[in-house]
N, C-alpha and C positions, 0 to 999 in steps of 0.2 A: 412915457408912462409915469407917474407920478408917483411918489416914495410915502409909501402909509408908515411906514417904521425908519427911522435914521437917529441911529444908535453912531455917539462919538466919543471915539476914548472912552470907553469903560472900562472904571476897576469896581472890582468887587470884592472889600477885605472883612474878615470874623477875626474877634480876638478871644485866644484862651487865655485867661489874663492877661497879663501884660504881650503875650506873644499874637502876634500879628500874622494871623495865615490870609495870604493873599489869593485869590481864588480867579478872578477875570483881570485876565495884565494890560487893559487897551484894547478893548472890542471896537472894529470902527467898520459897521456894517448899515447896508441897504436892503428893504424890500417892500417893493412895490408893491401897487395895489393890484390885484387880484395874479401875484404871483404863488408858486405851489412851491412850499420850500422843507424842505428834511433837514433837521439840524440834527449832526449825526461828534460822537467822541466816545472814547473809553471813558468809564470810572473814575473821576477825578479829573476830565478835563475840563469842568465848567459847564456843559449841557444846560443839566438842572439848574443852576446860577441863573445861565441867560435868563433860561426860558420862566424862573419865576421874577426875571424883572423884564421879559418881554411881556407879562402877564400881569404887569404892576401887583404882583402877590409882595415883590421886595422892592427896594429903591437901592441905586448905586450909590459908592463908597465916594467916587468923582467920576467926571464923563455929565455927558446929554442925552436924554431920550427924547424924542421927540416923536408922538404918535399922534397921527394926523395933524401935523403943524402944532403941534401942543407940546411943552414941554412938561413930563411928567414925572422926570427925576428929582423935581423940590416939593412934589404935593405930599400932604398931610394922609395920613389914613383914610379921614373922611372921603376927602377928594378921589383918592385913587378907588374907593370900594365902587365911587361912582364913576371913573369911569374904568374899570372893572365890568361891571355892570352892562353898561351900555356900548362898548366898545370890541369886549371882547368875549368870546364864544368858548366854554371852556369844556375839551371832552377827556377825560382821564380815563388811565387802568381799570383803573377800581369803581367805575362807572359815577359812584358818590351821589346813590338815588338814597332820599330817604323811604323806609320801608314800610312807614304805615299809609303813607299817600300813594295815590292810582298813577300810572303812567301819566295821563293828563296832570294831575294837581301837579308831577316831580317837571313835568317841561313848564306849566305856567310858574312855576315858583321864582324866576328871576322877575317874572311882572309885576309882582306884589310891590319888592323894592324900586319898581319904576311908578308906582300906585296907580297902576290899570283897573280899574273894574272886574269884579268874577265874573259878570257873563263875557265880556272881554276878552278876558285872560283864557279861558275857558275855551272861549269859537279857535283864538288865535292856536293854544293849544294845540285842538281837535286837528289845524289845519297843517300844522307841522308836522301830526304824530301821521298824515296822510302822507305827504311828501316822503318820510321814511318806512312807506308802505308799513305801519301797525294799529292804523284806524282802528283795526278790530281786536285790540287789546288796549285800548284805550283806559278800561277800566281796571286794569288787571293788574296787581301790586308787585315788585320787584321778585319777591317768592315763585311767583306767578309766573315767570318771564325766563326764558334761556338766557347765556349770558351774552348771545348776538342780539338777541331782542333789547335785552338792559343796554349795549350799547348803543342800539338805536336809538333810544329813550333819552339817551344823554347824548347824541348825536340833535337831535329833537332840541331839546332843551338848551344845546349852544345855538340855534339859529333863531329862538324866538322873539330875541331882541334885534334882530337884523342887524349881528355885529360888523364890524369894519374888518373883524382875524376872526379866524377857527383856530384855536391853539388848540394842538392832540398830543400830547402825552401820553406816549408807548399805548396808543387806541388798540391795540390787538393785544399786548401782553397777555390776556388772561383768556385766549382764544383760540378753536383750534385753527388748521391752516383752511378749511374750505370758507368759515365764519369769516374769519383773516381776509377773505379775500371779498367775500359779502360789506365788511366796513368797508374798506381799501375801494370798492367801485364807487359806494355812495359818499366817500370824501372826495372820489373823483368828478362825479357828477355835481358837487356844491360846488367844488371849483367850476367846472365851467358855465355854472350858471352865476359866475363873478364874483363867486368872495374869493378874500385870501385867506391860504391855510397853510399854517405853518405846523410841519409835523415832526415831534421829536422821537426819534428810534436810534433803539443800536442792531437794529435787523436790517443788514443789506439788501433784501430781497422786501421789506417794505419802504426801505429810503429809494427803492426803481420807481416807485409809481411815482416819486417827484418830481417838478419840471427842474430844480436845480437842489444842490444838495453842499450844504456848508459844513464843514467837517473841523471841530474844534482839537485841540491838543496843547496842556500844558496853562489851558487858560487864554489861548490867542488861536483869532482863525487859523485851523493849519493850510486849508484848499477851501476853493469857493468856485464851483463848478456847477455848470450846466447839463442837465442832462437831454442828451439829445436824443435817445431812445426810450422816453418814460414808459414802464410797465403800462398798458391797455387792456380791465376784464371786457371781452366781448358780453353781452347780455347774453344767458343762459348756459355759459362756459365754466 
């Protein structure tokens, strides 16, 4: 199986003035391509850290990232927005639709910055918002929309670039548990139609649905385990 992500030695340090708070002590982790991974820690172990330089949102302190054979811990802003952009599928809490544009305009909107075409943009849309069964609010503005439908929308809108990662960011937080479990099948279903999705929670009962589950503390993996019984929704369950 081939390594989409190979992260070595990372640190990750913020200064409050002159004081140095060190946040990632030596990350030296793997994951494959089209693996299902939970990156799970309390409140100050680095989670958030990773996951915004596994999403080149940040760059590390020292260490390697290498995503898809590329190494993305010396690029420049420019560089990283692009590949940002194209590499990686981003679905957050907070859904992060803007609220004057349609279901449609909020998933084409990473095409723009890939400079697609509107009818383009638009088909490719239409054929995503199908895939997460909402063809038929396609036009319908985030007001408009439950908060399981908005995350469809932004389910939608990570895969219209055909990224290489799904990175989810506490995908349920703002959800109840039946919803909860509506996202939770169809992150299940993208994975096995081949992408990789890395999902960050501090919900046990949503880090099951992952095939392996990485558990930070203190800034350093603490366990890096397999799960051998990952949660499965049966359709209509």
């Amino acid at each position: 199986m081939s390594s989409v992500i190979h992260l070595e030695q990372i640190f990750k340090s913020y200064y409050l003035g002159k004081q140095e708070l060190q946040v990632l002590k030596g990350i030296t982790l793997d994951i494959n391509r089209n693996e299902y991974v939970a990156l799970m820690g309390p409140s100050g172990s680095g989670k958030s850290t990773l996951m915004n330089i596994l999403g080149c949102l940040d760059t590390p302190t020292s260490g390697s990232y290498q995503l898809n054979g590329k190494d993305v811990s010396r690029m420049h802003d420019d560089e990283l927005a692009e590949v940002r952009n194209k590499e990686i599928g981003f679905v957050f809490q907070q859904f992060n639709l803007l609220p004057r544009l349609t279901a449609a305009e909020n998933v084409a909107l990473p095409l723009i910055y890939s400079g697609v075409g509107k009818k383009e943009r638009m088909d490719r849309a239409v054929e995503v918002l199908h895939k997460v069964k909402l063809e038929d609010r396609m036009h319908h503005k985030p007001n408009e929309l439950s908060g399981g439908q908005c995350q469809r929308v932004a389910i939608a809108r990570a895969l219209i670039n055909n990224p290489s990662i799904i990175l989810a960011d506490e995908p349920t937080g703002n959800l109840d548990s039946k919803t909860s479990h509506e996202i939770m099948e169809m992150l299940g279903k993208i994975h096995a139609e081949g992408n990789t999705v890395i999902l960050v929670t501090h919900e046990e009962d949503i880090s099951g649905f992952a095939h392996r589950v990485v558990r930070l503390k203190d800034g350093l993996v603490e366990t890096d385990r397999l799960n051998e019984k990952p949660t499965v929704i049966l359709s209509g369950s």
